[in-house]
C-alpha positions in Angstrom: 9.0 -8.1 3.9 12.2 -7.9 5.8 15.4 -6.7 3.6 18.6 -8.2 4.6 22.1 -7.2 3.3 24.9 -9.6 4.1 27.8 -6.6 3.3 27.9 -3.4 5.0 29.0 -1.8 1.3 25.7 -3.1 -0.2 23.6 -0.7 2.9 22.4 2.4 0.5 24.2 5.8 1.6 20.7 7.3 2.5 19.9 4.3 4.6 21.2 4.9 8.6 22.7 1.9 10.1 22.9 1.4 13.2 25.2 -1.1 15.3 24.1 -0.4 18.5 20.6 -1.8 19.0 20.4 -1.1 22.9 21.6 2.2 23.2 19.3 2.8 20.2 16.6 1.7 21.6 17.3 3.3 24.9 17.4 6.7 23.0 14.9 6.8 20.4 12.5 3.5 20.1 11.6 3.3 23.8 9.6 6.4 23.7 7.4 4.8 20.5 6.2 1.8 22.1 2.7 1.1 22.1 0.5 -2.5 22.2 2.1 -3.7 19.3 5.1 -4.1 21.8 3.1 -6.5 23.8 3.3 -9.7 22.1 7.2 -9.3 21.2 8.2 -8.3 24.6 5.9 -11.6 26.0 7.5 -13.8 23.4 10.9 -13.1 23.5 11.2 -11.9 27.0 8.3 -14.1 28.0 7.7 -10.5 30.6 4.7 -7.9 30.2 4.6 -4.4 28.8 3.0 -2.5 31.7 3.0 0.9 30.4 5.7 2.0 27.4 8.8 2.5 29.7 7.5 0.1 32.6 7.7 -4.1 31.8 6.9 -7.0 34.6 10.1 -9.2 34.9 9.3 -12.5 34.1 11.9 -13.6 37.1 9.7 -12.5 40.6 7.4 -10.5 38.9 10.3 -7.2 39.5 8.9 -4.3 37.8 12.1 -2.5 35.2 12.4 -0.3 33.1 12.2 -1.2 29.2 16.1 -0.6 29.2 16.2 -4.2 30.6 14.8 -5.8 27.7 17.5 -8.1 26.3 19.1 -7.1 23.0 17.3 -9.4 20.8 14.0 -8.0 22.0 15.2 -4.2 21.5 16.7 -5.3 18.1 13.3 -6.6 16.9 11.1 -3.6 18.2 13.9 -1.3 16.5 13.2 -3.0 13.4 9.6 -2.5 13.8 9.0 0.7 15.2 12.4 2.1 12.4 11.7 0.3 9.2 13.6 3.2 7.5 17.0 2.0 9.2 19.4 -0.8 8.9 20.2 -2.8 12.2 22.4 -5.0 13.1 21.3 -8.8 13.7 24.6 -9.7 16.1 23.0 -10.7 20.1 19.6 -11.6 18.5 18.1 -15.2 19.4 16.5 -17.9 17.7 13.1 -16.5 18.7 13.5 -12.7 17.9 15.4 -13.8 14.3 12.1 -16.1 13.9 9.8 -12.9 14.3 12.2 -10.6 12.6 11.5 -13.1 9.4 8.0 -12.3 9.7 7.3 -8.5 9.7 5.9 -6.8 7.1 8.9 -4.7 6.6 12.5 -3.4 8.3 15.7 -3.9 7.4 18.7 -5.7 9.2 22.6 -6.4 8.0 24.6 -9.8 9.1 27.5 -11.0 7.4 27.0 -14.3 8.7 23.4 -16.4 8.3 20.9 -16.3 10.7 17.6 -18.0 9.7 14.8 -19.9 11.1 13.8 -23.0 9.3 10.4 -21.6 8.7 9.8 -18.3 6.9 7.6 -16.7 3.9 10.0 -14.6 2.3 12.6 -12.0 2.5 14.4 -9.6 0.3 18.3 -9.9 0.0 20.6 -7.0 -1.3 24.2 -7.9 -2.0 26.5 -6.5 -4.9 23.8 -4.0 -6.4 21.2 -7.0 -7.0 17.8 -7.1 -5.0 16.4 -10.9 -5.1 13.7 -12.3 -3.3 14.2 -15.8 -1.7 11.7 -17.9 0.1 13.6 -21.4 0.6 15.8 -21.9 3.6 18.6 -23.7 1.3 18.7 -21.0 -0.9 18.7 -18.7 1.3 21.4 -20.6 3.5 23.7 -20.5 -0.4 23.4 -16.9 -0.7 24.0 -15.7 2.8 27.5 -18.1 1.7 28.6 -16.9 -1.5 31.6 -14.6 -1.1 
């Protein structure tokens, strides 16, 4: 279940966050990829994994480097591949925030919300409290209290 904290002060000391999602992911998730890859690089970059550092551009079929994947798609795979860190949600779209709501675990820090209408559940930190929400209002109310 994805954990998110809404204040940076609420982000334990032993967790690592990290800001920086491309550069990141340019210097330490890149060289993890594997198949799981696939299906968020096709869904949010609607291009293919060829190999872990090559992808198929979905504009003329260009062959790049993975360090061309937008932001939201690097963000996500961070998540994924680094459940033990904290990234930051800011530059993620509407699809990647949809599949970020879905994994089975990560964690991610926004101080403003960002959620898709449909979701299971997610785990929210703020103020030394740990709650688990699974409504979209409620979640919306939380992500709003000061």
């Amino acid at each position: 279940m994805l954990k998110i904290y809404k204040n940076k002060s609420n982000i334990p000391a032993d967790k690592e966050y990290v800001e920086l999602n491309d550069l990141f992911f340019n210097m330490n998730t890149s060289s993890l990829l594997d198949d799981r890859a696939k299906d968020i690089i096709r869904n949010i970059d609607a291009s293919e994994m060829i190999s872990r550092y090559k992808i198929r551009s979905r504009f003329n079929g260009d062959v790049l480097n993975t360090d061309k994947l937008s932001t939201s798609c690097k963000t996500v795979l961070n998540v994924m591949y680094c459940p033990d860190k904290v990234f930051c949600l800011k530059g993620c779209g509407e699809e990647a925030v949809e599949i970020l709501f879905a994994l089975e675990k990560g964690a991610v820090y926004s101080d403003y919300a960002m959620i898709p209408f449909d979701f299971d559940k997610v785990e929210v930190c703020s103020d030394g409290k740990i709650e688990v929400i699974d409504d979209y209002e409620e979640l919306k109310a939380w992500w709003q209290e000061s």
